[in-house]
N, C-alpha and C positions, 0 to 999 in steps of 0.2 A: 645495408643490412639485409640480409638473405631474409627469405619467408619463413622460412623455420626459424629464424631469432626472432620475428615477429612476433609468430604463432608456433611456440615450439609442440613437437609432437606428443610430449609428457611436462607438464607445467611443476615446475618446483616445487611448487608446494604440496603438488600429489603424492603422496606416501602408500606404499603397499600396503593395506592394513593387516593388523597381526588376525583380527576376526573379520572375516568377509559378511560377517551377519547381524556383528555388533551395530547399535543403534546409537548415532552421537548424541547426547546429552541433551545439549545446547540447538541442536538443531532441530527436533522429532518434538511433537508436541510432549508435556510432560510425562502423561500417561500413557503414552507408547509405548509397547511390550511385546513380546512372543509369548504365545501361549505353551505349554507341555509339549505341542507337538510341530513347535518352529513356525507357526503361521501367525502373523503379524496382528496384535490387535488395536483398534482404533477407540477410546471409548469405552472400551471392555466389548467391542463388535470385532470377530474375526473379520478379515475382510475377504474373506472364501465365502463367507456370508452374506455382504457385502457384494461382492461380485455376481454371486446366485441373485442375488431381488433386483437390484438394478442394474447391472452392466457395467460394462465399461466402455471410454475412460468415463472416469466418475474423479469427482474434487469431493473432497470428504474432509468438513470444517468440525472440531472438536466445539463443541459448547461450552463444556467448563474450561476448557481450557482460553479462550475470546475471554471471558467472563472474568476468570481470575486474573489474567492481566489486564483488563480493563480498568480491574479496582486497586489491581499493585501501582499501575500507571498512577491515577487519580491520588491513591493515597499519598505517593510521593512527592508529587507537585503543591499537593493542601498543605502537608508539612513541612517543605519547604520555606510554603509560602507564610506559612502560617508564624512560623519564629520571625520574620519581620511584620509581622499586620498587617498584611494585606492578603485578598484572596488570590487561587487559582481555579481557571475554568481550563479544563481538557475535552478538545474535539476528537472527536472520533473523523477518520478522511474517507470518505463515503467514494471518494476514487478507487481508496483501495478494493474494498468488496462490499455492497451493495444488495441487501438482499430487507424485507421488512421483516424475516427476522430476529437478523444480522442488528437492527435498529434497537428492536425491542431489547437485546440484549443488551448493547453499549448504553441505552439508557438508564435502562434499569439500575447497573452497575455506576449512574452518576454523571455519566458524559454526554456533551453537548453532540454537534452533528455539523461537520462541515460539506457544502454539497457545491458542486460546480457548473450545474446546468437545473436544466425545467426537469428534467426526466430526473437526478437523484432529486431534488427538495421534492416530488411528487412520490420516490417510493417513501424518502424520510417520513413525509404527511401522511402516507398511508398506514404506515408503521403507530401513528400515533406521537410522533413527534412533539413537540413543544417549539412553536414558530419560533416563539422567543432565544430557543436557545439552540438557533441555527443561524449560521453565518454561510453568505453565499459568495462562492470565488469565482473567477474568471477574466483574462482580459479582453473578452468579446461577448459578454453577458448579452443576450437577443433584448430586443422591446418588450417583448411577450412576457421573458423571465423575468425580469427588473418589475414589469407590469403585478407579475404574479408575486413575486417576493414580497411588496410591498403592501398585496392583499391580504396575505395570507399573516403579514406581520411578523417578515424574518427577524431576528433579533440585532442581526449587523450585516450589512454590505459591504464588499470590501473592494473597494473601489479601485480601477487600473489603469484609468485616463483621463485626461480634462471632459472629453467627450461623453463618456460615460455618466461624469459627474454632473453635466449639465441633464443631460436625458432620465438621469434617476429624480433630482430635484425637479423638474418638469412632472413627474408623474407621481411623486406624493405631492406636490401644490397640488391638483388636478385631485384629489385624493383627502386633502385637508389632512396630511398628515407628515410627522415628522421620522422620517428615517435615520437609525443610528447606521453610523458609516467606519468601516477603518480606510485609511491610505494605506497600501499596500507598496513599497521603497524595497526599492536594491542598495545594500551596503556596501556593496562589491569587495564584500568575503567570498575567496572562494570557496566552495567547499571541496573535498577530496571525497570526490567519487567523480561518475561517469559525467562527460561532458553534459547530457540529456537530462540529468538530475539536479546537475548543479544549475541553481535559478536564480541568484545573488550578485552574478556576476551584470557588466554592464552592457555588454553586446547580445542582449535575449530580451524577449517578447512581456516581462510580469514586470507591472510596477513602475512606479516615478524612481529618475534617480533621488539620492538622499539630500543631493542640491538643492533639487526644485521643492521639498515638501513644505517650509515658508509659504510659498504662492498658492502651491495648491492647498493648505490647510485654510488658509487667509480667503479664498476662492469660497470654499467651502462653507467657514463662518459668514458668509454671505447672505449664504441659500436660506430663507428661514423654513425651508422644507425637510434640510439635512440638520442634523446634530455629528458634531464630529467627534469621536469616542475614542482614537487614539491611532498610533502606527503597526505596520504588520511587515513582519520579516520574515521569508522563509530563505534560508541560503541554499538548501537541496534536500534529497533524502538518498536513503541507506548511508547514513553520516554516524562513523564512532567519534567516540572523544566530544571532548567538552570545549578545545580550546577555541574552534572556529565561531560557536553559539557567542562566548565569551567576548571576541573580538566583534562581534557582529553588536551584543550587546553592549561595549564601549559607546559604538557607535549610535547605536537607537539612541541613549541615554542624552547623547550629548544634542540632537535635533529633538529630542522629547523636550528637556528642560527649554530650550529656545524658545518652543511653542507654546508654553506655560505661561510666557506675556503675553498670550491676545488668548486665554481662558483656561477654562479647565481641562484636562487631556488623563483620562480617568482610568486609561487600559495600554498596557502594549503584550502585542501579540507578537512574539519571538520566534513561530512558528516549529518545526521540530523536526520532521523525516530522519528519525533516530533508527540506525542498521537493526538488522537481525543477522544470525547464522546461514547460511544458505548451506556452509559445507564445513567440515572436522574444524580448518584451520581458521574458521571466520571467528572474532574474539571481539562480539557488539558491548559496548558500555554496560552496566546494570543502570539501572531506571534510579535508583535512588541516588548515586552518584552523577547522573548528569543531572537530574531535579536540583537537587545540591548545589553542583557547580555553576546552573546557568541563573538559579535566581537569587545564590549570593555573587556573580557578577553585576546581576542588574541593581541589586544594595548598597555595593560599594561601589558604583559609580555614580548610585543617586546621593550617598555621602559625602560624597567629594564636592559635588557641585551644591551642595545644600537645600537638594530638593525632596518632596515626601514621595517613597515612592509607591507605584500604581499599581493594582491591580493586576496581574499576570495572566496571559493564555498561552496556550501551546496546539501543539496539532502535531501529535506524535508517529501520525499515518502509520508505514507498516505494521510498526511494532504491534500495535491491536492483536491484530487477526494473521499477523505474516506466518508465524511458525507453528499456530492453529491448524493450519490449512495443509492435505496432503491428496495427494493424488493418482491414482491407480490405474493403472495398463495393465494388457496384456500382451504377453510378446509373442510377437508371429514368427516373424523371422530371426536367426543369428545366421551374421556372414563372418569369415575370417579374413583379417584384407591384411596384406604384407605392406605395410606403411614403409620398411627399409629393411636391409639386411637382417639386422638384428631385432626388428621390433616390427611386431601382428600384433592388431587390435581386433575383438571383439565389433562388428556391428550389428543393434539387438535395435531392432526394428518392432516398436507398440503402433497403438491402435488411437492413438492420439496421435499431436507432432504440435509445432506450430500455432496450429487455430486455435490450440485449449493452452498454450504457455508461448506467447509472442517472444516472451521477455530473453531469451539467450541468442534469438534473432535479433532483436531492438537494440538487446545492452550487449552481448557479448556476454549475459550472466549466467556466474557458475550453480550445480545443483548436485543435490547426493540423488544418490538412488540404491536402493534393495531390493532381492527379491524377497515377496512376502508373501508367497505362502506355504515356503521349507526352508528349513535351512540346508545350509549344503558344507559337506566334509573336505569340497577340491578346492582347488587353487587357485587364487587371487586371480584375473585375468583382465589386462588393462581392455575396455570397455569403452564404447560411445552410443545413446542412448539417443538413436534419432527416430524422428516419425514417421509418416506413409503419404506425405504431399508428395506435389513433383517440384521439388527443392532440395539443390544440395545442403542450403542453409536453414535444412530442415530439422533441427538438432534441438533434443529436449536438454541431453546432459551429458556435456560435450568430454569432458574426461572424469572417470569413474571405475576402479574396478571395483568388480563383481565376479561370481565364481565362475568358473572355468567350465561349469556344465549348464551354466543355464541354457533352456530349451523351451520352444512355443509353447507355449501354453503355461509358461510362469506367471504369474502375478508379479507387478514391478511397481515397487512404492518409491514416488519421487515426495520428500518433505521441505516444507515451507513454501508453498505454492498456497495458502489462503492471502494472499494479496496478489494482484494489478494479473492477475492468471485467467481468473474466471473476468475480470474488467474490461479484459484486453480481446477477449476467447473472440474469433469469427467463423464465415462459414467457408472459410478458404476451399476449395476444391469441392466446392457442397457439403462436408461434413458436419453433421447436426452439431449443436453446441453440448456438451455431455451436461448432466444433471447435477446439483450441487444437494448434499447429503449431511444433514447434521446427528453426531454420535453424540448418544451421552448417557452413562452409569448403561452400557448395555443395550441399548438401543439406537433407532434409527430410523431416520424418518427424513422424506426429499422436503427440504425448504425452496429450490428453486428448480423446477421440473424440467428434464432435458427435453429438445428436442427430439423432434423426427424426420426423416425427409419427406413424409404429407406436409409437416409444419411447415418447409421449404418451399416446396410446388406450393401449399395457397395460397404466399405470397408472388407469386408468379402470374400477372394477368394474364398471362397467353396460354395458361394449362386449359384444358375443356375438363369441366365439371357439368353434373346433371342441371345445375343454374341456368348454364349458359350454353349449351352443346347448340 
């Protein structure tokens, strides 16, 4: 197979659009809009406005719009759960964007807090979080973190190895205290996405197989340091469809009930990484619909087996904050490059790249993009939206048309970048990490302050400073 059947030079699903300025639906946070005079509003914030206070690139996270899915999220899982008796708990995935007041919000609106290191449960705590109603992930949790989780009185650990399991129960005895734990099993569902996302499978890093959770549960009721509170499954994330959850929940159901002879098993956490739109053709489940489908699968396999079933969790990750989140360039440069006889593309060179959206380097992942701050009357023109490292695989939004006139100095809005974008951000080639900007009814205000390159050199021992000259 030639490279171009690989990686064909125009991907299938890319369509000409019939508006070069029209904003998808599904993809653009709710309240997305052009104003009267074509320039993009975030929030009810032009982002000419925008661009004048703080610069660019800039990640600009909608508030109501975090907010309001947080609580469609929430309310779907309750009612779900709620038609068989038993409850649901929804985490918010603190991997995805992390900010304290990124916390206060998901709290506010109801939801728990998953966090994977010392550094999130430390901004979650700052935030004002509820210890309790945090659960900490990882399969190489430090001493230090386990140490601190177990202070501060995380609500659940989610345990990823025998080793682990001995060094946490060490440190609540030590502690006179008892730690609720989940095991965290691979089902080996695959899921259908990127090899890197899918985490259910058996040849990867998270998790006992489904085989061994007997022993390790049995291990567990041991400790009289640990309390064991149930099993944890995540199969991947940007996952549509409901049927992989369902097959996956076959399976918990049927190692849950086992476990139920040697006590009580009071929670399973099904875990979620439920898609968003990244681009026109992307077609993510609604929320109430897989609420629906995954926790009347886990009902009717607790009916089968004649057990009562437990408690639910989830951890819906992107979905939160994914299509919340947008992001803003300027373009410096446009090149026309003859890809083949018949077909030039557009190269529209921003002021980001890379260091502030990893993810189309990482995954291969697709993205929209607009200009936003005109509209424009020309012609479609196929487009690729790279950045200004020294990388060829330096590529924000790899196929994309955009009008045929845009020129430096545009504004260029990339949408659904509030997840794993600002998580991911580095300082590749020295570029400061851009600032993160919360809009809302008309305003705007920095929740997480950009760098600068003084911010870069202090951390630098070897700069001379008036301290140390």
């Amino acid at each position: 197979m030639s490279a171009s059947e690989l990686r064909p030079p125009v991907p299938a699903w890319l369509v000409v659009p019939d508006d070069v300025n029209a904003l998808a639906t599904e993809v653009w946070p709710e309240h997305a809009s052009r104003d009267a005079s074509g320039v993009l509003e975030l929030g009810g914030v032009p982002v000419t406005t925008l661009r004048e206070q703080f610069g660019t690139p800039l990640y600009v996270l909608d508030e109501a719009a975090v907010r309001a899915r947080a609580t469609r999220v929430s309310e779907a899982f309750r009612a779900a759960t709620a038609r068989h008796g038993v409850q649901a708990r929804v985490y918010y995935a603190g991997k995805a964007f992390l900010s304290t007041e990124v916390v206060r919000w998901v709290t506010g609106e109801g939801l728990a807090v998953d966090v994977a290191s010392g550094g999130e449960l430390a901004v979650a705590l700052a935030a004002g979080a509820d210890p309790a109603r945090i659960g900490l992930h990882g399969n190489n949790k430090l001493i230090g973190e386990l140490e601190q989780a177990v202070e501060v009185g995380v609500g659940s650990v989610i345990v990823d190895s025998p080793i682990e399991i001995e060094r946490l129960a060490a440190i609540a005895d030590r502690r006179g205290i008892v730690q609720n734990v989940l095991v965290r099993v691979s089902t080996g569902v695959h899921a259908e996405t990127h090899d890197f996302l899918a985490t259910a499978h058996e040849d990867q890093k998270f998790g006992f197989p489904l085989v061994d959770a007997g022993a390790v549960v049995a291990r567990i009721r041991e400790l009289p340091a640990l309390r064991f509170l149930g099993l944890h499954c995540h199969i991947g994330s940007q996952i549509f469809g409901v049927s992989g959850f369902e097959e996956s929940a076959a399976r918990l159901v049927e190692t849950h009930a086992e476990l139920l002879a040697g006590g009580d098993v009071p929670v399973l956490n099904l875990g979620g990484g439920f898609g968003i739109a990244y681009t026109s053709v992307d077609d993510p489940t609604p929320i109430e619909q897989l609420a629906d489908g995954i926790v009347d699968a886990v009902a009717r396999e607790c009916e089968v087996r004649g057990i009562p079933m437990p408690n639910l969790a989830f951890e819906p990750g992107r979905s939160i904050v994914g299509r919340a989140g947008v992001t803003l360039y300027e373009v410096g440069t446009v090149k026309p490059v003859r890809v083949s006889d018949d077909l030039e593309r557009l190269y529209v060179s921003v002021d980001g790249g890379m260091s502030d959206n990893a993810r189309t380097a990482l995954y291969g992942a697709q993205y929209s993009a607009r200009v936003a701050s005109r509209t424009s009357d020309a012609a479609p023109a196929l487009a690729r939206v790279v950045g200004r490292h020294c990388e060829s695989g330096d590529i924000v939004v790899d196929h994309e048309y955009l009008p045929a006139d845009i020129v430096p100095g545009d504004l260029l809005a990339v949408p659904a970048t509030g997840a794993y974008c600002f998580s991911l951000a580095s300082n590749y080639n020295y570029l400061p990490r851009p600032a993160v900007v919360a809009v809302r009814d008309g305003s705007a205000r920095v929740i997480v302050r950009g760098e600068t390159i003084e911010d870069l050199l202090a951390r630098d021992a070897g700069t001379v400073t008036e301290g140390n000259a």
